[in-house]
Backbone bond lengths (Angstrom), bond angles and torsions (degrees), N, CA, C in turn:
res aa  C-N    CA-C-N  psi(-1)  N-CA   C-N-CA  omega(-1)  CA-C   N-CA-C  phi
1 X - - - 1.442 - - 1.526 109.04 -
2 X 1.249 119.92 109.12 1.209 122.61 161.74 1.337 134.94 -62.54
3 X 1.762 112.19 120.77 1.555 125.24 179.42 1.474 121.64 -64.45
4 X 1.272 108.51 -31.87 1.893 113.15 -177.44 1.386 110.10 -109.73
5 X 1.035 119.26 169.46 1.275 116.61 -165.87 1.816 105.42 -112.12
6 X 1.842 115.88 -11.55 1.074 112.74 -179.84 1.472 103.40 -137.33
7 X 1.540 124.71 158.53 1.326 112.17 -163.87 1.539 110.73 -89.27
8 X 1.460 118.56 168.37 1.473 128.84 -151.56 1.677 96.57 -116.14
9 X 1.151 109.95 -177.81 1.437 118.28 145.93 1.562 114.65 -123.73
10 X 1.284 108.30 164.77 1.573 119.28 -170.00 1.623 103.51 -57.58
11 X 1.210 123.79 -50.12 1.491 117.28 167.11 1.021 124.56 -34.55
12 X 1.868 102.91 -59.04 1.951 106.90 -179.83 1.165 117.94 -61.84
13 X 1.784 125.35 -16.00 1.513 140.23 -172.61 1.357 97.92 -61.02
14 X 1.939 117.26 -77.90 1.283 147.04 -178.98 1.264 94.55 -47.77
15 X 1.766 143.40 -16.77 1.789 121.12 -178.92 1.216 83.85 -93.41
16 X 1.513 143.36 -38.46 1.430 121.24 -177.16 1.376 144.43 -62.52
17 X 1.595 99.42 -59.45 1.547 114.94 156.78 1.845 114.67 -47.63
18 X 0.911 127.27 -25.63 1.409 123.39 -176.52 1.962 91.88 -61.63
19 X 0.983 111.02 -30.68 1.418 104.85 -169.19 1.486 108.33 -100.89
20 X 1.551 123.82 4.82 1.694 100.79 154.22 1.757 90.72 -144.25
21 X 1.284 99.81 -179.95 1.784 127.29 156.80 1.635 127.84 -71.55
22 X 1.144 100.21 -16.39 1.327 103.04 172.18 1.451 122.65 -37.47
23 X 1.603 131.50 133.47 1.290 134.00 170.40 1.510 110.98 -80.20
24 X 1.309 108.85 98.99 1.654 105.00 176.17 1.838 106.34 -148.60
25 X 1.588 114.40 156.12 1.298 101.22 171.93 1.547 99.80 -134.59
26 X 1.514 105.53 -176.72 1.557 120.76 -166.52 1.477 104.30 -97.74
27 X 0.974 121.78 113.86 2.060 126.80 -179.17 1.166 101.41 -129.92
28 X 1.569 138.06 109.84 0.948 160.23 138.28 1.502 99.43 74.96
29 X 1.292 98.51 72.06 1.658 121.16 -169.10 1.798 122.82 45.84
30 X 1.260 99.55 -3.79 1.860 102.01 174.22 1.491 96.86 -88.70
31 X 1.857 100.90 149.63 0.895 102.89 173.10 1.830 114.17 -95.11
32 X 1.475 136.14 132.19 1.229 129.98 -158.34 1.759 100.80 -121.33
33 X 1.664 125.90 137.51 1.223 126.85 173.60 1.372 93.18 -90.99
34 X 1.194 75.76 158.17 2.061 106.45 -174.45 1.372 112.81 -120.30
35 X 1.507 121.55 123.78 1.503 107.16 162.27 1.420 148.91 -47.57
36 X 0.992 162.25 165.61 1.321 139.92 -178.22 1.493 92.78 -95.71
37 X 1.786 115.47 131.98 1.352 119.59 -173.83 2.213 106.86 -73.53
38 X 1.167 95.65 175.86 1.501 102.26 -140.97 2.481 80.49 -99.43
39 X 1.219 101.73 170.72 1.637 107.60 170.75 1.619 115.07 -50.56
40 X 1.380 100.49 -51.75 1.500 126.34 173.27 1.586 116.10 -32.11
41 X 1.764 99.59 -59.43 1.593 129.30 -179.23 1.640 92.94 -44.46
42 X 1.481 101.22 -81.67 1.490 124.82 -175.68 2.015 112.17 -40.44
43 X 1.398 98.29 -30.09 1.715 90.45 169.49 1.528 122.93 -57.65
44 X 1.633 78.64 -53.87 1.832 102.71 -178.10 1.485 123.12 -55.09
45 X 1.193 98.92 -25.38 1.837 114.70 176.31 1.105 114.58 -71.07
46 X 1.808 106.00 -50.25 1.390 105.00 -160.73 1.590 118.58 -79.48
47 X 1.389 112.14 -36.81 1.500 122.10 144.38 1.727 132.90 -32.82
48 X 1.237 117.26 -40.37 1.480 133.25 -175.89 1.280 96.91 -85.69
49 X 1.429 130.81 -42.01 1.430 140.54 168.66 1.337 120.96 -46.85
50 X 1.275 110.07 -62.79 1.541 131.95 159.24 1.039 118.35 -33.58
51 X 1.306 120.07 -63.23 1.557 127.26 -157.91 1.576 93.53 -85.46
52 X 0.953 138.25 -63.18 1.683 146.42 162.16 1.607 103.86 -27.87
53 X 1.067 124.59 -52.79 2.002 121.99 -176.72 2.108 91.87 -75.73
54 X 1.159 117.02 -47.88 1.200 102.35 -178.65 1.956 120.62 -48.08
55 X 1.558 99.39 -58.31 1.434 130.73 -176.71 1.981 90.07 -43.20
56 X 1.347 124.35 -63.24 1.293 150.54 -171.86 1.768 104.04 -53.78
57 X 1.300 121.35 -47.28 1.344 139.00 -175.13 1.631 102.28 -80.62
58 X 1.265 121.77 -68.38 1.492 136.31 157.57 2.105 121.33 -12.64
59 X 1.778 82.60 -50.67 1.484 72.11 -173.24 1.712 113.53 -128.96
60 X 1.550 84.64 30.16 1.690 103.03 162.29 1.714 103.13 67.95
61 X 1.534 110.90 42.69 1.393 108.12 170.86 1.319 108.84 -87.19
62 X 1.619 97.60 176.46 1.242 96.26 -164.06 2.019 114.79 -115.43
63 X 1.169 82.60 -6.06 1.545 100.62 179.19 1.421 114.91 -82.36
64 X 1.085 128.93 -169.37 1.832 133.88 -178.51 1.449 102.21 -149.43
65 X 1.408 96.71 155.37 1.524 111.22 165.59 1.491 104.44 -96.72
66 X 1.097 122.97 175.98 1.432 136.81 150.74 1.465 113.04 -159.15
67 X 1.253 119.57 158.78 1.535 149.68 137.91 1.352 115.69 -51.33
68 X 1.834 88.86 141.84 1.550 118.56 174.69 1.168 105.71 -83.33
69 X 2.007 101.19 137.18 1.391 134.46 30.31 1.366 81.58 -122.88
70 X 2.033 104.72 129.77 1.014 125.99 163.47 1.786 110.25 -140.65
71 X 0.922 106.36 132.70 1.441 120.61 -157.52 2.315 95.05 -83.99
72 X 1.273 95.07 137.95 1.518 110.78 -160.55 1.707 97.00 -143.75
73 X 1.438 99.65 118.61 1.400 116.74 170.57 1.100 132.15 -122.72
C-alpha cells in the first residue's frame, strides 16, 4: 500500500525515513509500509545468517552477512 501519492527518489526516501522508525521500503519510487515480521520470520533469518557468516568465515570470504533492518542501496 502506498504512502505518497507521487513517486520519490531514493535520496528523498533516505531524507524522510531518517526522521522516523517506521518499517517501510522504496518500490518503484512509492513509498510502501511493511509489517513487522513475525518470531518465526526472525528464526528463519537468524539461522540463514548463521549458516551464510559460517560458509563466509569457512572459506576465507571476504564479504559479511548481516541482520535485519539494514538499509541496502
Amino acid at each position: 500500500m502506498p504512502l505518497a501519492e507521487k513517486k520519490i527518489t531514493a535520496e528523498q526516501y533516505f531524507e524522510m525515513v531518517a526522521e522516523t522508525n517506521e518499517l517501510t521500503e522504496l518500490i518503484d519510487g512509492e513509498i510502501v509500509a511493511l509489517a513487522a515480521p513475525n518470531e518465526k520470520h526472525f528464526d528463519i533469518c537468524f539461522s540463514m545468517c548463521s549458516k551464510l557468516s559460517e560458509f563466509i568465515h569457512k572459506n576465507s570470504g571476504e564479504c559479511k552477512s548481516f541482520m535485519v533492518p539494514f538499509d541496502v542501496v
